[in-house]
C-alpha positions in Angstrom: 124.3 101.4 98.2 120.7 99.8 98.7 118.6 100.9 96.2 115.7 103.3 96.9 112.6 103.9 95.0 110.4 106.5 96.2 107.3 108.0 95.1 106.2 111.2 96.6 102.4 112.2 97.2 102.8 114.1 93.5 103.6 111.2 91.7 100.5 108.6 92.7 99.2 107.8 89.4 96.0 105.9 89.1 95.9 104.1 85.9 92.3 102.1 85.9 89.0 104.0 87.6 88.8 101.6 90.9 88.5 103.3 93.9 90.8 104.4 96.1 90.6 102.9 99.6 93.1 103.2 102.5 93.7 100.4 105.1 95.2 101.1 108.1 95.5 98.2 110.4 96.6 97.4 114.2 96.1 96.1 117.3 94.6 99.7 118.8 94.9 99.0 121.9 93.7 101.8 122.2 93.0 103.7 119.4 94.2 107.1 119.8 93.7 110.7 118.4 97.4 110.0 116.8 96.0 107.4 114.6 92.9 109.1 113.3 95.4 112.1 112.7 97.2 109.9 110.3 94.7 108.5 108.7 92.7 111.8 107.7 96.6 113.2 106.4 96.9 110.5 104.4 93.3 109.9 103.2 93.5 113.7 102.4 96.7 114.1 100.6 96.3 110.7 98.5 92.9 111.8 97.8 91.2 108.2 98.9 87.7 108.0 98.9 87.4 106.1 102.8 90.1 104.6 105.3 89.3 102.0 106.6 90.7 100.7 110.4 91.1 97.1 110.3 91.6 95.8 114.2 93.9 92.3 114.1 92.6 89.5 116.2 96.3 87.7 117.2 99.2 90.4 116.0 102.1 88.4 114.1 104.5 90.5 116.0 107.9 88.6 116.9 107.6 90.4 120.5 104.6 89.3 122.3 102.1 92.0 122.3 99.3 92.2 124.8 96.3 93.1 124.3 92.4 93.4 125.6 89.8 91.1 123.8 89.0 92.2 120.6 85.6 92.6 121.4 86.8 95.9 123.4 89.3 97.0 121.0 86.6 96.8 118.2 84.3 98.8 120.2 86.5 101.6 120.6 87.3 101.8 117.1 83.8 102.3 116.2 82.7 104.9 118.5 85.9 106.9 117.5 85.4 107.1 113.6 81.4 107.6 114.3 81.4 110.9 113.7 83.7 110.9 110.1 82.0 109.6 107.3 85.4 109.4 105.8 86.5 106.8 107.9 84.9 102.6 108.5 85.7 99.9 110.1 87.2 96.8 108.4 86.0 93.4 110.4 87.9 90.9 108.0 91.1 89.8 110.7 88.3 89.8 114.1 85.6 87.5 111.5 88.6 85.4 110.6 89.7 84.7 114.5 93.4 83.8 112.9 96.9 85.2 113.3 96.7 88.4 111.2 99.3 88.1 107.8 98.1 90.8 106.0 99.1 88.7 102.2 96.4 86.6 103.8 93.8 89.5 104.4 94.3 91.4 100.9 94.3 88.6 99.1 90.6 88.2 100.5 89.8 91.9 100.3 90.8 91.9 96.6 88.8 88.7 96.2 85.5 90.3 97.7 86.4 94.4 96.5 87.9 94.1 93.1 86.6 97.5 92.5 89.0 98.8 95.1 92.6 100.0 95.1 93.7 99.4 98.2 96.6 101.9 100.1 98.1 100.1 103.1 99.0 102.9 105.6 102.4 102.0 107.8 104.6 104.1 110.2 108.4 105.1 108.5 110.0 103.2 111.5 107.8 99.5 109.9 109.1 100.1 106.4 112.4 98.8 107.2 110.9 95.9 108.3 109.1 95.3 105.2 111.5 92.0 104.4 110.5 90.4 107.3 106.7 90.2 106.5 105.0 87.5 105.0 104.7 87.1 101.4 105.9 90.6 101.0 107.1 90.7 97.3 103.6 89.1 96.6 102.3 91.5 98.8 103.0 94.3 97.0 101.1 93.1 93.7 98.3 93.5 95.9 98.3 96.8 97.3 100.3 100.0 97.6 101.9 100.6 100.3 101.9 104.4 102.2 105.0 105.2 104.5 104.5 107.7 107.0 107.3 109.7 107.5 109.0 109.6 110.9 112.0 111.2 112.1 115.2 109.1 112.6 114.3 106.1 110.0 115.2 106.6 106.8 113.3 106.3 103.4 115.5 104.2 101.4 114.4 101.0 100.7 113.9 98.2 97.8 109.9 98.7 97.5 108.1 100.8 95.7 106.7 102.4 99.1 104.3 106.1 98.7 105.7 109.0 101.2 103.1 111.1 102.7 104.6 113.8 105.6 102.3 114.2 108.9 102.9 116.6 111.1 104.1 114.6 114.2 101.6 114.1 117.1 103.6 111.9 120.0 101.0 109.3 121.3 101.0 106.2 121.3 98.9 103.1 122.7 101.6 102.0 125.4 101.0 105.5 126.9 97.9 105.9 127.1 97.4 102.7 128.7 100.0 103.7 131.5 98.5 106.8 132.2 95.0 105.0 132.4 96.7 102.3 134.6 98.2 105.4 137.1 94.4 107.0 137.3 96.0 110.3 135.0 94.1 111.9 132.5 94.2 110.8 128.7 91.5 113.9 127.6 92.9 114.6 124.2 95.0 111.7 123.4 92.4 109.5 122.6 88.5 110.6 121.3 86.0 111.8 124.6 83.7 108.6 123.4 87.4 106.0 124.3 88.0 107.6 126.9 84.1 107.1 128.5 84.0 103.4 126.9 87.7 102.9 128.5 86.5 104.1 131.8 83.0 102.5 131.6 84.4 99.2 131.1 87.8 99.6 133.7 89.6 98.8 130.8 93.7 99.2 131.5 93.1 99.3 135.2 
């Protein structure tokens, strides 16, 4: 039986007074209504003081993932968290112009915040793949790590991952760039301000 420990939103216990700031990080290409969802959930119920989005410059994904420049990708992050003072942009990974390991980025963060406790926001189905990152058990001595629940994975696994539910909103990048590509409308999938920067620029096209 693999072991699980889990920690449910009721048991965060902050033991220090540093303050609490989520990360949630990704190629958002686009970003989408789905991800600012789950970021204000989890920002909510954890009671964090800001979430950060932190765009990746080259994804370390074992399946090649493509994506626009990061100049675009950027872009539309900012003018979808403009209006949520809640919510800021992280630059570290675009600055660094390097394949984004995220050991690499929090040890840096930690370096230049050590007044922050950072929350690393993931999807359920990426927990399981928690081995397979770099650095992870060194990882975790760095920053928490927030599981969104998602139906069909489970939540058992070796690390001490946080649970938070979300109410389940179905988008996702791959389809709103398909529905861009076949001229159909993305109106509330992603924020009015993407969809006018998407269109502006005949991004996806």
């Amino acid at each position: 039986m693999r072991d699980q420990k889990v920690q449910t939103v009721t048991q965060v216990n902050v033991s220090n007074h540093k303050r609490k700031i989520g990360i949630i990080g990704g190629t958002f290409n686009p970003i989408h209504n789905g991800h600012l969802f789950i970021a204000e959930q989890v920002r909510s119920q954890l009671g964090l003081e800001k979430v950060y989005f932190m765009p990746d410059f080259i994804p370390p994904h074992v399946d090649h993932k493509e994506a626009i420049d990061a100049t675009d990708r950027t872009n539309m992050v900012n003018v979808a968290i403009n209006d949520n003072d809640d919510f800021d942009i992280e630059m570290i990974e675009i600055i660094n112009q390097t394949t984004s390991y995220t050991y690499n980025t929090m040890i840096e963060l930690n370096r230049i915040h050590p007044d922050y406790e950072y929350y690393f926001i993931i999807g359920g189905d990426m927990v399981e793949y928690l081995p397979k990152w770099y650095k992870v058990d060194e990882l975790f001595k760095l920053t928490h790590f927030v599981g969104v629940r998602r139906e069909n994975y489970p939540m058992t696994t070796k690390y001490p991952v946080i649970w938070v539910d979300v109410p389940k909103l179905d988008i996702s990048s791959t389809m709103v760039r398909k529905l861009v590509k076949n001229r159909q409308s993305i109106r509330y999938l992603v924020p009015d301000a993407v969809a006018k920067y998407i269109k502006e620029h005949n991004l996806y096209e």
